[in-house]
KEKE-743312 format. One record per residue (C-alpha): residue in three letters; z, x, y. Coordinates in steps of 0.25 Angstrom, whole numbers, plus 5000, padded with zeros to 4 digits. Layout:
N
ALAZXY/...
REM end
This chain:
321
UNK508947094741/UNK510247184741/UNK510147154726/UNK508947214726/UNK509047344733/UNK510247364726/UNK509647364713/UNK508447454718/UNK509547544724/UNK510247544710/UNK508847574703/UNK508547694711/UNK509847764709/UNK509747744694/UNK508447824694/UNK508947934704/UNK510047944695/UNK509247944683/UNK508448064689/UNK509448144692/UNK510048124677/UNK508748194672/UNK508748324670/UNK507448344671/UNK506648374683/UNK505548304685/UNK504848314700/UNK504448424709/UNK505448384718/UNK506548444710/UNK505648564708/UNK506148674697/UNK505148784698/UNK504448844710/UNK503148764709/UNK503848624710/UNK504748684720/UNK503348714728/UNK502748584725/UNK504148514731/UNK503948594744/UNK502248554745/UNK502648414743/UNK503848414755/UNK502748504764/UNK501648394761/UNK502648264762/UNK503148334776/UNK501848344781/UNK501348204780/UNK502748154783/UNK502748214796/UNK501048214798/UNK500848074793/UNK502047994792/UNK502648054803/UNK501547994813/UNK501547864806/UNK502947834806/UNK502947874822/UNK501647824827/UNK501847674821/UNK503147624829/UNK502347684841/UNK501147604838/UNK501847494834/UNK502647494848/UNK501447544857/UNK500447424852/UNK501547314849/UNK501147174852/UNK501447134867/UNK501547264872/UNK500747254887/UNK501047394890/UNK499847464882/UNK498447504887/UNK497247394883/UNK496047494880/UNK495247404872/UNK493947494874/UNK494747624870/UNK493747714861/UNK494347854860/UNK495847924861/UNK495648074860/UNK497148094857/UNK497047994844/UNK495848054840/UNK496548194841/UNK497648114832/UNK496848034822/UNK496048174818/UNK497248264821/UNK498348224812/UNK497548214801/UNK497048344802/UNK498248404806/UNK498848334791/UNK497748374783/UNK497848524788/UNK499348544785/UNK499348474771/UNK498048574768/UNK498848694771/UNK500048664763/UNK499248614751/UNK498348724752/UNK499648824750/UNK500248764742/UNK499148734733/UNK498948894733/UNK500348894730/UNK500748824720/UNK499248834713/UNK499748804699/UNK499048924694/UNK499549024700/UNK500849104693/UNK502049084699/UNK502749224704/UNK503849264696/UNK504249394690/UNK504249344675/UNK502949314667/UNK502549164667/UNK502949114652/UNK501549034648/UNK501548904642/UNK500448844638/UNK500148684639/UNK499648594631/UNK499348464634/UNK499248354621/UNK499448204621/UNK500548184624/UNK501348314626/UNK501248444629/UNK501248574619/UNK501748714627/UNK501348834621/UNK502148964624/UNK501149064620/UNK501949174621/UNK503249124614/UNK502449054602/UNK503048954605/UNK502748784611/UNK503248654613/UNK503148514616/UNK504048424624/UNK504448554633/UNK504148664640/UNK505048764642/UNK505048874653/UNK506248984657/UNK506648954670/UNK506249044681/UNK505049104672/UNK503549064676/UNK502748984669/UNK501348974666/UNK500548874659/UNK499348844653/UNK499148704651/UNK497948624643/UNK497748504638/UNK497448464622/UNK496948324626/UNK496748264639/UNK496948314652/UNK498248304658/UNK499148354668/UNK500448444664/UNK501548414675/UNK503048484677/UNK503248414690/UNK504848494692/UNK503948624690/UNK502848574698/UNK501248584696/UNK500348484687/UNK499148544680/UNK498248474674/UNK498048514657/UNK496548484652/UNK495848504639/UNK495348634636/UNK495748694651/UNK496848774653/UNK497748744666/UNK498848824671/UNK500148804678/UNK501148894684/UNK502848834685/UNK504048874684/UNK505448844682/UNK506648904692/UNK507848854683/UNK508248794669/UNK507848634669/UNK507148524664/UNK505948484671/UNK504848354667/UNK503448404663/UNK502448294661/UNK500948264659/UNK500348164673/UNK499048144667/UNK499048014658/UNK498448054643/UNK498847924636/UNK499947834629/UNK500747974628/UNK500648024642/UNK502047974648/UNK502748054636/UNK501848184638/UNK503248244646/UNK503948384642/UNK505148464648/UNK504848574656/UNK506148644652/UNK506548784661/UNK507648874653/UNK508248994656/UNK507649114652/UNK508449144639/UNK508248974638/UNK506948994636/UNK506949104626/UNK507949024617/UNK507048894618/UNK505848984614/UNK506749044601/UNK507148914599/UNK505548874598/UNK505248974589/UNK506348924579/UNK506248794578/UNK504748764584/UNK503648714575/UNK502548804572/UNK501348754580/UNK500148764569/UNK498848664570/UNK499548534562/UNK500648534573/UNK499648564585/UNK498948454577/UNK499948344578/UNK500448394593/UNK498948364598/UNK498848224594/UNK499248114603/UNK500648104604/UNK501848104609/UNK502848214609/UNK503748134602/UNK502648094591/UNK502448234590/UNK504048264587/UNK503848154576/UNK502548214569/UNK503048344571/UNK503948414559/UNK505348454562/UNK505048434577/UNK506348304578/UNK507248414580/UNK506748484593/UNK506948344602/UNK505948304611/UNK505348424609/UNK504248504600/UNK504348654597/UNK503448744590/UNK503348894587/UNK502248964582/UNK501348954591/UNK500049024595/UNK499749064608/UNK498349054604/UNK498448874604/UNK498548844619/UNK496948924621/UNK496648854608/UNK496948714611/UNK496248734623/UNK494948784620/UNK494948674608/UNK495248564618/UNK494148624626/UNK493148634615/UNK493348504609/UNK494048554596/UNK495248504589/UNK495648604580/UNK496248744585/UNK496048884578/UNK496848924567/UNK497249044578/UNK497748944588/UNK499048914580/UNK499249084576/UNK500449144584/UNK499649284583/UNK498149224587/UNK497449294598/UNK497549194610/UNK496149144614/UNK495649134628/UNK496249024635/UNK495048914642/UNK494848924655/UNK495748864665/UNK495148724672/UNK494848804684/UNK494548954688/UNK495848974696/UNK495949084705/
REM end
């Protein structure tokens, strides 16, 4: 039996140990942004309150019950014809109530508060990025730097962000748990979702909702840099991106993985786990949603035209005031 724990406990510090090796974060505990850092503080309200409303009681009231209606104990009260208590009555309906009222009133403000619509205040512009989800990765689309990429997405610290996120394929759920929030991308809808990254790191962004064999390699880096970072991983882009035309949107929609992709894709080895492309129009993010939408496969000449006029996005998947 010592053997046994001893080995458990030999277990559990190699994984705590492996977790701290990594240098990517990867819950909302260990928040990075001020929307995780919220989310961190909801969960710790709500894990209070049904500590101290529901567990609190539990653990308290069982060894009196325990003792009070033990086996052999003379000294309690015989009431076999007993019908109705107004004190547990009070109890049986009040705690409940009294539960259900304060978990409504913090969920109801933070709801409000951390509506992932909602622009985060700040005084620099959001830099937009818009999403795309495929089997099995995800494309991101700076429009207003011409630029995209797979495998990463890359933000400057301390800078807002707003995304617009949509699905190619099926629906599935876009998730940066560090930088908090989980929003749902579908086919011809546009979602949105407002983070943000207070300092330089690395932080885990997944899709939750299960598309396939793929689905468990559908991962990229969320990857904050500072400012001037940022603008150097953008030049860098540009140089050495491939130039995002129909035949390579072509080969990046089919069903595969992101390392499948690197294979397929010309001069794409030397960039890592990564792709890179240039060249690209911010007309392709409102065109591969109203073709998603309208049940086409093929997109606009215009679509891959750094100078096309940008179409009308579709309508978001609800009207959000």
């Amino acid at each position: 039996m010592t053997i046994a724990w001893g080995r458990w406990g030999v277990l559990c510090a190699v994984l705590l140990l492996a977790a701290c090796a990594s240098d990517t974060h990867l819950t909302f505990l260990n928040p990075q942004g001020p929307v995780a850092d919220a989310q961190r503080w909801h969960f710790y309200v709500v894990l209070g309150v049904m500590a101290v409303l529901v567990a609190g009681p539990i653990f308290l009231l069982l060894p009196f019950f325990a003792w009070r209606y033990r086996y052999g104990n003379n000294t309690s009260r015989y009431t076999p014809n007993w019908e109705f208590s107004k004190v547990l009555e009070i109890m049986a309906w009040g705690g409940p109530i009294v539960i259900v009222a304060v978990l409504a009133f913090f969920v109801w403000r933070d709801t409000h508060k951390l509506d992932p619509y909602k622009p985060l205040v700040s005084g620099q512009a959001p830099l937009r990025v818009q999403v795309i989800g495929y089997d099995w990765k995800w494309l991101f689309i700076y429009p207003d730097q011409g630029v995209a990429s797979i495998g990463i997405m890359a933000m400057p610290a301390g800078r807002p962000v707003s995304l617009q996120i949509t699905s190619a394929t099926v629906m599935q759920s876009f998730f940066i748990p560090a930088l908090g929030s989980q929003m749902y991308a579908m086919g011809g809808m546009v979602t949105q979702l407002n983070l943000q990254a207070d300092k330089p790191g690395r932080s885990l962004g997944e899709n939750t909702m299960y598309n396939g064999n793929g689905f468990h390699q559908q991962q990229f880096t969320a990857q904050a840099m500072t400012p001037a970072g940022f603008a150097a991983w953008i030049g860098k882009v540009r140089a050495d991106g491939i130039p995002l035309d129909a035949h390579i949107l072509q080969l990046v929609s089919q069903r595969a993985t992101r390392s499948d992709l690197i294979a397929a894709l010309p001069g794409t080895r030397s960039m890592g786990s990564n792709v890179y492309f240039r060249r690209t129009s911010a007309a392709l993010f409102p065109a591969v949603v109203k073709a998603t939408r309208d049940g086409e496969r093929a997109l606009p000449p215009a679509a891959f035209t750094p100078a096309a006029t940008v179409p009308s996005v579709a309508p978001s998947m609800m009207e959000h005031k």
